[in-house]
N, C-alpha and C positions, 0 to 999 in steps of 0.2 A: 504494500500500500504506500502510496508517495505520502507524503510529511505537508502538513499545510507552515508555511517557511515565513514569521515572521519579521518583521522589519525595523522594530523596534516599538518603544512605550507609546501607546496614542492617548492613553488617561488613566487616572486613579483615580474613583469616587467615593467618596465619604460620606457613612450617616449623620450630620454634624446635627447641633443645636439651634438656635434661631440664629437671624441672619448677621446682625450686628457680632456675636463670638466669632462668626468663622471670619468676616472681612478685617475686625482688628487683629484675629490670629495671623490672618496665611498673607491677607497684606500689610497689617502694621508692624507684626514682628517680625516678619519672614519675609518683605517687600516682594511679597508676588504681584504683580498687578493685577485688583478684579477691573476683566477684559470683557463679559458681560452675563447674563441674567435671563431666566425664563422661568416659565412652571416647568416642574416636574411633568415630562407626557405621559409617564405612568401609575401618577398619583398625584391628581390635582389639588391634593392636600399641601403638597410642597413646594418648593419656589428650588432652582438648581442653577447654584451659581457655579461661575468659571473665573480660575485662575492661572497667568501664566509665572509656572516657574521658574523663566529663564532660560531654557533652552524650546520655547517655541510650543512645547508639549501641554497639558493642559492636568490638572489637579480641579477636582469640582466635588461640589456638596449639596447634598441634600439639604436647605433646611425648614425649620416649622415654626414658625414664632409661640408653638404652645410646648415644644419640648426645651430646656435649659440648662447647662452643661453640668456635666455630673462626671468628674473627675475620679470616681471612687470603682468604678466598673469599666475595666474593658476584658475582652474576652482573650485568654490562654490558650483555649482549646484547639487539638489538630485543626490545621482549614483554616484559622486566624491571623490576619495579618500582626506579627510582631513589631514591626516597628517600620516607616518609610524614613527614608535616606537621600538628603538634598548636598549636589555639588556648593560648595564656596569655594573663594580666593583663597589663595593662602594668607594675603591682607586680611580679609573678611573674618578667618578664619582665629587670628592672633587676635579680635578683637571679643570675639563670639562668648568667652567666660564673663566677661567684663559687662558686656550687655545684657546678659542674661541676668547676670547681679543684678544690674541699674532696675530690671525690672521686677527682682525679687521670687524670679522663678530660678527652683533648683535642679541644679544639672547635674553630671556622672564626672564635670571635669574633661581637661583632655585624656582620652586613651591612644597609646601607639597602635595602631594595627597591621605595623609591620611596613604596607606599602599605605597606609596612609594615617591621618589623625581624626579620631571622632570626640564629638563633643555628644551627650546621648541630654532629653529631658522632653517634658511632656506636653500634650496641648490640652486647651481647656476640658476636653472628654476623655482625658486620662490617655488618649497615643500617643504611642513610642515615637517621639523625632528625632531622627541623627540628621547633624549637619558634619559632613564629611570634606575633607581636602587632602585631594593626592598628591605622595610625595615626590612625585616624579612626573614628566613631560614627557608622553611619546613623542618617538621625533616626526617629522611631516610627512604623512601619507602613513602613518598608523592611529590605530586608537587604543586607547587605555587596553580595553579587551585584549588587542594584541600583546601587549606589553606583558599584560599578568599570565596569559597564557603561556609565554614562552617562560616567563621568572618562575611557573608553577613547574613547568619541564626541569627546568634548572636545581628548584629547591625539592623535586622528587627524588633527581637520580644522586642529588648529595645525600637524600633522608632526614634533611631538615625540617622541624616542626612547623616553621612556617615562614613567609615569603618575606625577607629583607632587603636592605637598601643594596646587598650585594649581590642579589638574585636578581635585583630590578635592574643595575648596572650593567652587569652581564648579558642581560634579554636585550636593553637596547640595542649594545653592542653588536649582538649576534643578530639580531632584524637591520641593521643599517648592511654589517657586513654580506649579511645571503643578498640583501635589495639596492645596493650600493658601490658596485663593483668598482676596485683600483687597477690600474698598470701596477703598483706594487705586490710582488710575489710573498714579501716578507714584511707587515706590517711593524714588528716591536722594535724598538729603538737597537741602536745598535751602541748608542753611550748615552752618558750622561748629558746633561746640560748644566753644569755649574756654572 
């Protein structure tokens, strides 16, 4: 049977709370722009707003002006979305603890994850939100994907726990070298440069 072959993210939709939580959330803290507004066409109970994240894609919500955020409930169980995950700056990123202070919501801090740093903390209905920055630049004509895919090759066949800044280094290296061919037979230096 052939694979039906997708193309990437086209939306994430959320049960949210009334309409005011979700535009000061996803735009006031999280500068998505809301880009625009309808009912719900499959429950004209609700109004279905849209947000852009920043790469073009779309993040939307349901909401109700008679339900109202309740922080204390969200759902564990298999089938449950854990937590979503938005790119920042690495500027953005240095600043992200300090914001989140100013506004008295509490976060996990940064964590290393090896190829990148997350800062983890919640929105008004109790979701998981990681705001995420990678440590590393593929070079031009790849993507992230590429990158990890190859550093994951690399930090298998050493048996390493998990993918570092030297497994990242190494992938680049070897995607410019396969896609970037020299007249040079011998790339390594042959002295020093003092």
């Amino acid at each position: 049977m052939r694979k039906i072959q997708t193309q990437g993210l086209h939306h994430i939709t959320i049960v949210g709370a009334d309409r005011e939580t979700s535009i000061n959330f996803w735009e006031g803290l999280l500068g998505m722009p809301f880009i625009f507004d309808q009912p719900n066409l499959d429950n004209p109970g609700e109004d279905h707003i849209y947000f852009d994240p920043g790469d073009g894609r779309l993040i939307t919500v349901f909401t109700n002006e008679n339900r109202k955020p309740d922080p204390t409930y969200t759902s564990t169980h298999q089938g449950s979305v854990h937590h979503l995950a938005f790119s920042v700056s690495q500027a953005t990123f240095e600043q992200v603890e300090k914001r989140l202070d100013e506004r008295g919501i509490n976060h996990s801090g940064r964590k290393d994850r090896g190829f990148m740093h997350s800062v983890y903390f919640r929105d008004p209905l109790g979701l998981l939100v990681e705001l995420a920055c990678y440590r590393f630049y593929p070079p031009n004509g790849f993507s992230h994907a590429d990158v990890l895919i190859e550093a994951h090759r690399i930090r298998s066949a050493k048996g390493d726990k998990n993918i570092s800044e030297d497994h990242l280094s190494d992938a680049i290296e070897g995607l410019i070298k396969k896609n970037k061919p020299s007249l040079s037979v011998d790339r390594s230096p042959k002295n020093s440069y003092s």
